[in-house]
N, C-alpha and C positions, 0 to 999 in steps of 0.2 A: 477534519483534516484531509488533506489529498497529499496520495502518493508520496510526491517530494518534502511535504511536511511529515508525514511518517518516517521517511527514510531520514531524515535531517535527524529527530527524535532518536530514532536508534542511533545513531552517530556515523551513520554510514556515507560515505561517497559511492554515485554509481557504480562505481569500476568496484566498489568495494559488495553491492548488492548484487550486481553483476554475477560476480564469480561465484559468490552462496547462491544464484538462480540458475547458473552454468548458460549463461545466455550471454551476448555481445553487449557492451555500455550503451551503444545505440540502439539497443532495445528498450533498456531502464529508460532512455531520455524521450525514446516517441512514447511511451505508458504514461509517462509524468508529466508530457507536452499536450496528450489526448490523441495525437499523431494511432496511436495504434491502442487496442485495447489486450488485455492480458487473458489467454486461457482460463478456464478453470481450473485445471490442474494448478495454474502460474498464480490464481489467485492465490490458494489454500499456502501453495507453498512460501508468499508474499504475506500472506499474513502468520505463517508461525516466525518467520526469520524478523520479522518488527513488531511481533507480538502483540496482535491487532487482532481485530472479526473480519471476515470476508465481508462481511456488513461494513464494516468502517472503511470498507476499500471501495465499493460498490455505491454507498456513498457519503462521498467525504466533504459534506454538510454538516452530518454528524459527529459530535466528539469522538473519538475514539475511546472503547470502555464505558464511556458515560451515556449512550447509545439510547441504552435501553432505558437508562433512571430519567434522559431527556423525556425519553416516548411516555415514559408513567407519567409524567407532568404536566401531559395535555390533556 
């Protein structure tokens, strides 16, 4: 899942991740557009707020949560 499928999942609107990130909504949409990429710090703090792995954000090919049980499978 990528970004916007994440945030969709938490039930959030940008404006709504936005404010828990303390960043502008035109930030969330160039992150989720690929327009700009997110800090480290932005990650950590993106994946406890949609309760995710910095992996699943990093890359979002893989399921989220099920990450790892994919990677055992190969």
């Amino acid at each position: 899942m990528n970004l916007r499928e994440l945030r969709k999942r938490a039930g959030l609107k940008p404006s709504d991740l936005a404010s828990k990130m303390a960043v502008d909504a035109t930030t969330i949409t160039r992150w989720e557009t690929g327009m700009r990429k997110p800090d480290v710090d932005s990650l950590i703090k993106l994946s406890q707020i949609l309760n995710c792995t910095v992996d699943d954000l990093v890359n979002p090919t893989l399921t989220p949560a099920g990450s790892q049980a994919q990677q055992g499978a190969q």
